[in-house]
N, CA, C and O of each residue as an XYZ file, in Angstrom:
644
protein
N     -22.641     41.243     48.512
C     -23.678     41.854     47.710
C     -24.991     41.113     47.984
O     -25.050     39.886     48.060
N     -26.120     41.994     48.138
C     -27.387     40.932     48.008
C     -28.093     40.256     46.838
O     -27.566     40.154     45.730
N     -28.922     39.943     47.040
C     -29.644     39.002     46.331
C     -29.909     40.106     45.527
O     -29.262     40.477     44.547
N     -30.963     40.630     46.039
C     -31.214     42.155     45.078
C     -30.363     42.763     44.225
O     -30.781     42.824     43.069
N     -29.260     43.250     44.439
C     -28.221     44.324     43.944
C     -27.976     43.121     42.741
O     -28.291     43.312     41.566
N     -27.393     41.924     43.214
C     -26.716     40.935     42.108
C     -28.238     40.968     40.691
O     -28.034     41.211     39.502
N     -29.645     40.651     41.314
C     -30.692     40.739     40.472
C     -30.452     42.164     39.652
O     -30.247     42.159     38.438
N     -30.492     43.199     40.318
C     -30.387     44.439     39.352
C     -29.048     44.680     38.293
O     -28.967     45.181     37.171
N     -28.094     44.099     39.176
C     -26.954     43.795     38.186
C     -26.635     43.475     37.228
O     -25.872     44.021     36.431
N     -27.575     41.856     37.134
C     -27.665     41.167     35.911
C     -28.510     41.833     34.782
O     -28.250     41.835     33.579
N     -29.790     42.510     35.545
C     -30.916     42.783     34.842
C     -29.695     44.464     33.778
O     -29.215     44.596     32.652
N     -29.730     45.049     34.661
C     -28.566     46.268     33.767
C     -27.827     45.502     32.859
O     -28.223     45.689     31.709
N     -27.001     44.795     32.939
C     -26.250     44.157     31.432
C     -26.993     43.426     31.048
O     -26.578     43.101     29.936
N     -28.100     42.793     31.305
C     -28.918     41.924     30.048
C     -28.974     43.221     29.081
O     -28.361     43.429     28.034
N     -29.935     44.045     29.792
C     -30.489     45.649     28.875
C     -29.439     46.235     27.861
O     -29.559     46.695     26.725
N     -28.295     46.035     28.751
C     -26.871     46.949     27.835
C     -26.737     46.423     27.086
O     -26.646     47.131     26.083
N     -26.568     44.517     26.717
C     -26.550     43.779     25.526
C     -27.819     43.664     24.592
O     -27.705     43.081     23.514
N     -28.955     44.175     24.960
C     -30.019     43.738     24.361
C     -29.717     44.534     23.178
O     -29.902     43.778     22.225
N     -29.294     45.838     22.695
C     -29.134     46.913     21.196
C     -28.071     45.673     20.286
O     -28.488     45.287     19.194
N     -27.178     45.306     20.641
C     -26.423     44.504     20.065
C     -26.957     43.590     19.117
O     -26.886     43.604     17.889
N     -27.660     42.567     20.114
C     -28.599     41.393     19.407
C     -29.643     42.097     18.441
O     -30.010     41.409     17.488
N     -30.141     43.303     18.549
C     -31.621     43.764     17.946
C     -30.974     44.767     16.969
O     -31.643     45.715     16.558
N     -29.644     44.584     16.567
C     -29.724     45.770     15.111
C     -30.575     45.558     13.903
O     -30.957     44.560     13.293
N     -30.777     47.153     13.740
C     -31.236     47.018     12.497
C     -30.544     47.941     11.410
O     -29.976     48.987     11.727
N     -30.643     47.416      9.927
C     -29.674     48.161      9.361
C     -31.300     48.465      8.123
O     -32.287     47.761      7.909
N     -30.872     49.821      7.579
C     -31.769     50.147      6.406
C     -30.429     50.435      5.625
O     -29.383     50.968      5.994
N     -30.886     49.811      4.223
C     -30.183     50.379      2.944
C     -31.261     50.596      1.744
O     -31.265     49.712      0.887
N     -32.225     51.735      1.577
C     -32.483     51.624      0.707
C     -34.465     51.340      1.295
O     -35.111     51.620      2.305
N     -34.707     50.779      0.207
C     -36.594     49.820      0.754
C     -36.044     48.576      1.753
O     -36.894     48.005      2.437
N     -34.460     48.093      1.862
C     -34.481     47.221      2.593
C     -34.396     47.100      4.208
O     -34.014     48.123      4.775
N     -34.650     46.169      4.884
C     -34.488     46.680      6.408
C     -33.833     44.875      7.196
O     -34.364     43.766      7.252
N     -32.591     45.371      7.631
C     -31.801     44.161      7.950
C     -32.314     43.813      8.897
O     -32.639     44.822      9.522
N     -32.672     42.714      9.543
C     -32.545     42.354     11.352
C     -32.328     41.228     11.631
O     -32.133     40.448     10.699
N     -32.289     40.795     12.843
C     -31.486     39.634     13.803
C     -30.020     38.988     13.420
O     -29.844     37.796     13.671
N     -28.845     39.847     12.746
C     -27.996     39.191     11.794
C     -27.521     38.161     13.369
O     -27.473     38.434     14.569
N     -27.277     37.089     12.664
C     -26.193     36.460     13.669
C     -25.405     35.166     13.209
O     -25.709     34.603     12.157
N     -24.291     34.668     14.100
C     -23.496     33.932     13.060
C     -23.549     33.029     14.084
O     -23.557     33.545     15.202
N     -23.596     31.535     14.028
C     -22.566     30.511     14.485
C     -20.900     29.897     15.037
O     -19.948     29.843     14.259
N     -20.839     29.582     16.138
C     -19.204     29.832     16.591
C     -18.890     28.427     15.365
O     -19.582     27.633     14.728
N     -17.607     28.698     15.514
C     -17.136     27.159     14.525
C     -15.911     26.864     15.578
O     -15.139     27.528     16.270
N     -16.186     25.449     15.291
C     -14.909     24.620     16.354
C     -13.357     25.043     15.287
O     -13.199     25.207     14.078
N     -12.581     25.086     16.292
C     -10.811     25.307     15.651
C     -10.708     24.437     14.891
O     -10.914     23.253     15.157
N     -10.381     24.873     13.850
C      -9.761     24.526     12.648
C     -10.727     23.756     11.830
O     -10.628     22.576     11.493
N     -11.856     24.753     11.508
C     -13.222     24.430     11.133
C     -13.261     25.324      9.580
O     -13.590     26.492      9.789
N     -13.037     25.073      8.311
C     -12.923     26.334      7.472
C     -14.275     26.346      6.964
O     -14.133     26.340      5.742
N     -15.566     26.361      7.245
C     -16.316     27.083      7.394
C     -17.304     27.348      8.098
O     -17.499     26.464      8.933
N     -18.148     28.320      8.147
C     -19.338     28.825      8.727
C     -20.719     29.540      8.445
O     -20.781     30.006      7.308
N     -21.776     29.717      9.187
C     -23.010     29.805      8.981
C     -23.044     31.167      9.503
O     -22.346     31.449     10.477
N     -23.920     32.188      8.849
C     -24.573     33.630      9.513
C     -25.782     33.348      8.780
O     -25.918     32.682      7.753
N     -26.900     34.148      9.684
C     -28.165     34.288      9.439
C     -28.991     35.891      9.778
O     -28.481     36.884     10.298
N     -29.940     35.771      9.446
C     -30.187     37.410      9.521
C     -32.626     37.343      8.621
O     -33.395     36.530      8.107
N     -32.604     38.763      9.040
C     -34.279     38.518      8.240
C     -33.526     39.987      7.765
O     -32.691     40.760      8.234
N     -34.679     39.822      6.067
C     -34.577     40.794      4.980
C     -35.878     41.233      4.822
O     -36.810     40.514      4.463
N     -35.967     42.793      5.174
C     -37.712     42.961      4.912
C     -37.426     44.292      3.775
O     -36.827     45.367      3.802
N     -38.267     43.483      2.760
C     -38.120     44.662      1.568
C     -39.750     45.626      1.786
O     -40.813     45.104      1.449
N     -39.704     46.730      2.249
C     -41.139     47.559      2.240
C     -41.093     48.083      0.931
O     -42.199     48.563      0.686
N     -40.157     48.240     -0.228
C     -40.673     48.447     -1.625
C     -41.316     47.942     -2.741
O     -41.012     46.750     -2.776
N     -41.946     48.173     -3.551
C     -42.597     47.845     -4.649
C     -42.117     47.208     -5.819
O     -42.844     47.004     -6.792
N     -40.935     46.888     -5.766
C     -39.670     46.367     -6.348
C     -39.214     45.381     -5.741
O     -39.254     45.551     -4.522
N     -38.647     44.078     -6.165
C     -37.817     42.995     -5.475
C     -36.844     43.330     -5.441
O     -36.640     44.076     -6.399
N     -35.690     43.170     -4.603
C     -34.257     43.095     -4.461
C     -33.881     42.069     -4.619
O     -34.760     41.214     -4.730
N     -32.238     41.545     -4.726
C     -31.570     40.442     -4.737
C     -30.181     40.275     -4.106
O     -29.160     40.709     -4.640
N     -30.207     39.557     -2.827
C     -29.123     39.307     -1.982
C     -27.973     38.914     -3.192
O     -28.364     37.938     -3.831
N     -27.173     39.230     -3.475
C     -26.511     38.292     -4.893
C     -24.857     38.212     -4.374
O     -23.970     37.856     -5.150
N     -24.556     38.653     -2.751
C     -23.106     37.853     -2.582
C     -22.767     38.930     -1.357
O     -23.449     39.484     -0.495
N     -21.296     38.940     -1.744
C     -20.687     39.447     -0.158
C     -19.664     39.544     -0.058
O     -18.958     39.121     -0.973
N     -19.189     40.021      0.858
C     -17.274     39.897      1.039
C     -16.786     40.143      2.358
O     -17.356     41.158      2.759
N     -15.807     39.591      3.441
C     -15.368     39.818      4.116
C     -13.623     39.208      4.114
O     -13.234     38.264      3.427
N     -12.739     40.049      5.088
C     -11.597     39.957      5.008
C     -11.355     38.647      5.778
O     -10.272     38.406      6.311
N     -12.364     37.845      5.813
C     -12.058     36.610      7.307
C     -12.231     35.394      6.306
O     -11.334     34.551      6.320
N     -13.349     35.212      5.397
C     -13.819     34.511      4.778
C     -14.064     34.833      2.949
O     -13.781     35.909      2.423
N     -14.606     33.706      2.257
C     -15.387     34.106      0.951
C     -17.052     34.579      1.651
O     -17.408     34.661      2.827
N     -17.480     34.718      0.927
C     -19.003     35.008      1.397
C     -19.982     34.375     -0.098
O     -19.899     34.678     -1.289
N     -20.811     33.472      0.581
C     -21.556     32.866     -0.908
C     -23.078     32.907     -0.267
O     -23.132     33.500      0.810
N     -24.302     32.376     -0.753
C     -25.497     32.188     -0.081
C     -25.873     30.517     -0.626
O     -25.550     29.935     -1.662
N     -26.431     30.207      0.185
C     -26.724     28.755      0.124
C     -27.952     28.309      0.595
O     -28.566     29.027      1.385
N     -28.425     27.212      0.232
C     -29.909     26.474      0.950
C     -29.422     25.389      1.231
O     -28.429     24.898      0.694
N     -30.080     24.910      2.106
C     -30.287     23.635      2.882
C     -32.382     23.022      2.097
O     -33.501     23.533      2.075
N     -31.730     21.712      1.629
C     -33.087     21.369      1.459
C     -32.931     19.502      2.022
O     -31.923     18.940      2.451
N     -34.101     19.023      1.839
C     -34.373     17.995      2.152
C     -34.835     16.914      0.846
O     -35.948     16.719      0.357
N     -33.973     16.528      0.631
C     -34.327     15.623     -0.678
C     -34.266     13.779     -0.315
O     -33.287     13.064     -0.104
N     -35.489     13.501     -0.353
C     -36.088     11.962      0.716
C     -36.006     12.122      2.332
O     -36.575     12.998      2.983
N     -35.045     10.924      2.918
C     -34.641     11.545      4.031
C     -32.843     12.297      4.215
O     -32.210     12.288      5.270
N     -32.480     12.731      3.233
C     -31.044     13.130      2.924
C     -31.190     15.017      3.075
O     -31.791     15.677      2.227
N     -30.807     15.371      3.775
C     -30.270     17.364      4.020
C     -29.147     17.437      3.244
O     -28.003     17.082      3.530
N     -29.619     17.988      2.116
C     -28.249     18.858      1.013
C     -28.680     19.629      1.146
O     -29.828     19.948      1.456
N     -26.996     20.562      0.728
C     -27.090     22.097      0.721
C     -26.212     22.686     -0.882
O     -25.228     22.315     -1.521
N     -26.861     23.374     -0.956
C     -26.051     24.021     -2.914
C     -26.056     25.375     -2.475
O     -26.849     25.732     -1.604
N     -25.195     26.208     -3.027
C     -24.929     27.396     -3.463
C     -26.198     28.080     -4.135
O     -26.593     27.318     -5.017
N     -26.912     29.107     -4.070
C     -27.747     29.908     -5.046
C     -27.267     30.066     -5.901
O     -26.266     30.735     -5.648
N     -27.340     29.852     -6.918
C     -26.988     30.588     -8.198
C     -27.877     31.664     -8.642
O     -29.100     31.574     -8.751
N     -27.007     32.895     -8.939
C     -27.788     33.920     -9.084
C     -28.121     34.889     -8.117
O     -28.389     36.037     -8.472
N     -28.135     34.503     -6.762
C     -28.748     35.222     -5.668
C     -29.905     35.238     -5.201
O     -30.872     34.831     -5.846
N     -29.977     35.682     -4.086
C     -31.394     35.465     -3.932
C     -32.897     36.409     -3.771
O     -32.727     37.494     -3.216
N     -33.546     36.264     -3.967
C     -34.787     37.029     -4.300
C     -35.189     37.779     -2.712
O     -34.970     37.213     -1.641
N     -35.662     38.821     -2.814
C     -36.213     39.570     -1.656
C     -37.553     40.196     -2.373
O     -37.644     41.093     -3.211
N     -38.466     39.468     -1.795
C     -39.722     39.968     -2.713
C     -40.113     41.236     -2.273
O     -39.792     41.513     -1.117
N     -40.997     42.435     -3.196
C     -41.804     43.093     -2.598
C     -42.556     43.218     -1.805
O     -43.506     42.435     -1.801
N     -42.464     44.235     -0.804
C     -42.963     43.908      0.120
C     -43.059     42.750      0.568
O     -44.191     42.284      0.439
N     -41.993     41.800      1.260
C     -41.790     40.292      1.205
C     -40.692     40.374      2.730
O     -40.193     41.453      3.051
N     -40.490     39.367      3.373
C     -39.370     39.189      3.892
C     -38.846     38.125      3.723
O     -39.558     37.142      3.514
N     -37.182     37.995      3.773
C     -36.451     36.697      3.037
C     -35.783     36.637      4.615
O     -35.155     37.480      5.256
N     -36.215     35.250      4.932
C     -35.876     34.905      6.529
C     -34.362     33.858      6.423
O     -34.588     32.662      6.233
N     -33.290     34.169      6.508
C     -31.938     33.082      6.162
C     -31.759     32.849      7.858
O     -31.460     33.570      8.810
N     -32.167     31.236      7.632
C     -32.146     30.566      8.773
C     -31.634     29.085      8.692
O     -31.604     28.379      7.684
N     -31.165     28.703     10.195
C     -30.276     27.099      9.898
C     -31.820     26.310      9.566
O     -32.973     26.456      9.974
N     -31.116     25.396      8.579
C     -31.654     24.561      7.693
C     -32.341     25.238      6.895
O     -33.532     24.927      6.924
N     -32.043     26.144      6.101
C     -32.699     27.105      4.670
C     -31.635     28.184      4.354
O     -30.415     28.091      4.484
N     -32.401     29.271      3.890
C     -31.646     29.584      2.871
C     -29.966     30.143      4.027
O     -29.824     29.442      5.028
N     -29.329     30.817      3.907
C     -28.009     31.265      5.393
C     -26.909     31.732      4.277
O     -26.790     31.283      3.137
N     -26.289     32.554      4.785
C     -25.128     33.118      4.510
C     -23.875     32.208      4.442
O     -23.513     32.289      5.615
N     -22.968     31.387      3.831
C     -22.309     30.511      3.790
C     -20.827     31.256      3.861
O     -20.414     32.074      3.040
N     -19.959     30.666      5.319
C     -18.465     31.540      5.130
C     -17.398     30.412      4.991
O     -17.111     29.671      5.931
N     -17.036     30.360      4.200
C     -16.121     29.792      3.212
C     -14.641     29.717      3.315
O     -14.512     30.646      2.518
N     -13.714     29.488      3.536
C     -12.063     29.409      3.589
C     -11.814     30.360      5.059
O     -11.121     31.367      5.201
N     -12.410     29.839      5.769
C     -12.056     30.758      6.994
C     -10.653     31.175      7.901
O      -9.873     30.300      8.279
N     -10.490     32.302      8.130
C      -9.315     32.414      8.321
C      -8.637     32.337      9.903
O      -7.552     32.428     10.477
N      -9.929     32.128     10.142
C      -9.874     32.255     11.776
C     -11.423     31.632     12.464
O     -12.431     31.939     11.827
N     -11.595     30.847     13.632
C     -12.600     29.938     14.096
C     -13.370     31.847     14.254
O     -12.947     32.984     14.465
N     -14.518     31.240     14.019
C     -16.090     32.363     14.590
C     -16.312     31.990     15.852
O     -16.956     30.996     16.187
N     -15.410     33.332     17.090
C     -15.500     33.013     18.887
C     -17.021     33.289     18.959
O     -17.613     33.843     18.032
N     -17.766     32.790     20.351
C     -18.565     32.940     20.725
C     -18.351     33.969     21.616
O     -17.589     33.911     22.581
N     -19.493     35.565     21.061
C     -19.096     36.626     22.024
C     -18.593     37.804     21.547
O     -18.739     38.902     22.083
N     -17.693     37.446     20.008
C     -17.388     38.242     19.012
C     -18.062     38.563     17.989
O     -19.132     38.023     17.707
N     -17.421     39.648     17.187
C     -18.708     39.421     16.049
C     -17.889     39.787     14.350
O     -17.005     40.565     13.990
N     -18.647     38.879     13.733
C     -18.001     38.438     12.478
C     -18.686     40.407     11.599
O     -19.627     41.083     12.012
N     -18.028     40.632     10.753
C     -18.247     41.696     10.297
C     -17.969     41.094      8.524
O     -17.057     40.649      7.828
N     -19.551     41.474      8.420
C     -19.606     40.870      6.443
C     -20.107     42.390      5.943
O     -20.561     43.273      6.671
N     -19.852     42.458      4.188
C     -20.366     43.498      3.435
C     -21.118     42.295      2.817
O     -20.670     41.188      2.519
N     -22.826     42.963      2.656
C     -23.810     42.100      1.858
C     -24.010     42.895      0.495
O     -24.323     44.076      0.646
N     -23.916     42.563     -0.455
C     -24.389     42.658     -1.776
C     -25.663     42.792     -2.233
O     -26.158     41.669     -2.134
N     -26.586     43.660     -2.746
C     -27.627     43.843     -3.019
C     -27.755     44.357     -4.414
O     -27.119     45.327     -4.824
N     -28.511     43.742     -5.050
C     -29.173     44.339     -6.622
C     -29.160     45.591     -6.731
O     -28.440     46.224     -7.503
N     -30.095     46.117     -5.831
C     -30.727     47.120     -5.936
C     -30.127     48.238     -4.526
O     -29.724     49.395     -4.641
N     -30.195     47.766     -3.799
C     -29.643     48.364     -2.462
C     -27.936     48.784     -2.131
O     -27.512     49.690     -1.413
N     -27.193     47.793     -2.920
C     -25.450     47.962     -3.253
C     -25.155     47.182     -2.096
O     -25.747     46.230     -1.589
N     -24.322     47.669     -1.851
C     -23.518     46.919     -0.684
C     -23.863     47.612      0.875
O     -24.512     48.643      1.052
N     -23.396     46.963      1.678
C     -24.239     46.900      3.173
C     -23.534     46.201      4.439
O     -23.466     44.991      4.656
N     -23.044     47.214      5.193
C     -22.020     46.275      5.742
C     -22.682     45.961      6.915
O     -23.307     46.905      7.398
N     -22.734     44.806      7.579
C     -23.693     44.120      8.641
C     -22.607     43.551      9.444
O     -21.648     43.017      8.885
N     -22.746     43.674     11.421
C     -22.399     42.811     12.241
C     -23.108     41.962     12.831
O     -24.030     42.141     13.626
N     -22.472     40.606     12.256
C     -23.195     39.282     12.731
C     -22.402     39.294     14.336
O     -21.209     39.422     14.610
N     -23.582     39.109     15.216
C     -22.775     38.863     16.395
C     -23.221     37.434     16.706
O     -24.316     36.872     16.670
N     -21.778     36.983     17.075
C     -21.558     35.041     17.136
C     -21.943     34.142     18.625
O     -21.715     34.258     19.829
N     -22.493     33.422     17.926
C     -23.650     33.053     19.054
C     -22.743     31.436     19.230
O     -21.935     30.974     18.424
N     -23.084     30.976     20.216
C     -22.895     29.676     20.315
C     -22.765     28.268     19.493
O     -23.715     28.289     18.711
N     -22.216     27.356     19.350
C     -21.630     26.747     18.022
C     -23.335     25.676     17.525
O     -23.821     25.297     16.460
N     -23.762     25.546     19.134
C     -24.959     24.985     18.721
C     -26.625     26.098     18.452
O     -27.690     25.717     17.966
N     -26.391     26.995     18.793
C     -27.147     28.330     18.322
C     -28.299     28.015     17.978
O     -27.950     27.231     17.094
N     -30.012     27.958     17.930
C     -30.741     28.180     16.636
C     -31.205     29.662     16.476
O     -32.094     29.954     15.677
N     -30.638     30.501     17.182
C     -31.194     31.594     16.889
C     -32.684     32.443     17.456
O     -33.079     33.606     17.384
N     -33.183     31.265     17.994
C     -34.431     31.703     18.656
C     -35.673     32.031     17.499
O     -35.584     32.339     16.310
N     -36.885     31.821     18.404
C     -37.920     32.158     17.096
C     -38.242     31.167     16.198
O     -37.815     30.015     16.121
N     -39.273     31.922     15.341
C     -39.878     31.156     13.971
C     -38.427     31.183     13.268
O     -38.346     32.358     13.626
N     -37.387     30.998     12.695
C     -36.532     30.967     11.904
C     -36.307     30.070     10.793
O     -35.323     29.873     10.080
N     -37.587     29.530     10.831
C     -37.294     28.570      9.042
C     -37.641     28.848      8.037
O     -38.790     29.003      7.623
N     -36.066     28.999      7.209
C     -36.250     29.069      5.368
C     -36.687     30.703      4.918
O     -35.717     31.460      4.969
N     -37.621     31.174      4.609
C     -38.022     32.135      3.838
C     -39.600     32.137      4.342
O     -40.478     31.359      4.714
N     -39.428     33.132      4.172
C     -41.341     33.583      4.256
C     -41.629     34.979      3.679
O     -40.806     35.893      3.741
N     -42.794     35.088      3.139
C     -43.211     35.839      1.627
C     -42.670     35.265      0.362
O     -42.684     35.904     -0.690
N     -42.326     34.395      0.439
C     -41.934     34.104     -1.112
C     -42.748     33.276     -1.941
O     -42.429     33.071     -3.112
């Protein structure tokens, strides 16, 4: 094969994978994008998914939980308290402002998977139902990225809030 053909080759399946990485899901005023999850090493019981929340309504929403058949599903932050990174559970859920976007990214707010029943492969994709206030439930594919991952991009914490 040449140089060429192998170049066009690659370039055709980059393109074919590119819809995968770029879903978007609407439920409602809300609009899902970049979901993606973290691989976890064997015999790891839990894991990280991340994703951006853009509310275009006049109304706030509230991420408030989740469920999948692999894991629990909770939401969590990562903060920085001195020089120490803790992470807590939301209580309550979390806010999606009007007209706002809620960005869940490593080291902030992220999707937390819990009693896992099986390692998150790199290549596969974790399948969660998200919970919404206002929007109901929402079923999203995180597709699983590499164990060291950041996801690419601006991805820290929240923005509009």
């Amino acid at each position: 094969m040449t140089r060429l053909k192998v170049l066009v080759a690659a370039f055709t399946l980059a393109l074919a994978a590119a819809p995968a990485l770029a879903q978007e899901i609407k439920a409602g005023d809300l609009t899902i994008e970049k979901p993606w999850a973290r691989a976890t090493p064997k015999g790891a019981d839990v894991g990280a998914a991340y994703l951006e929340i853009r509310n275009a309504g006049g109304e706030a929403d509230k991420l408030t939980g989740g469920s999948a058949d692999f894991a629990n599903v909770e939401i969590h932050q990562m903060t920085m308290q001195g020089n120490v990174m803790k992470m807590a559970e939301v209580k309550g859920g979390l806010t999606i402002p009007a007209h706002g976007v809620a960005k869940l990214a490593p080291n902030g707010y992220h999707i937390m998977l819990t009693g896992l029943k099986h390692p998150l492969v790199k290549g596969e994709t974790a399948k969660v139902t998200l919970t919404f206030e206002r929007a109901g439930a929402v079923a999203v594919d995180f597709p699983i990225m590499g164990v060291g991952a950041s996801g690419g991009g601006d991805m820290k914490g929240m923005k509009g809030m």
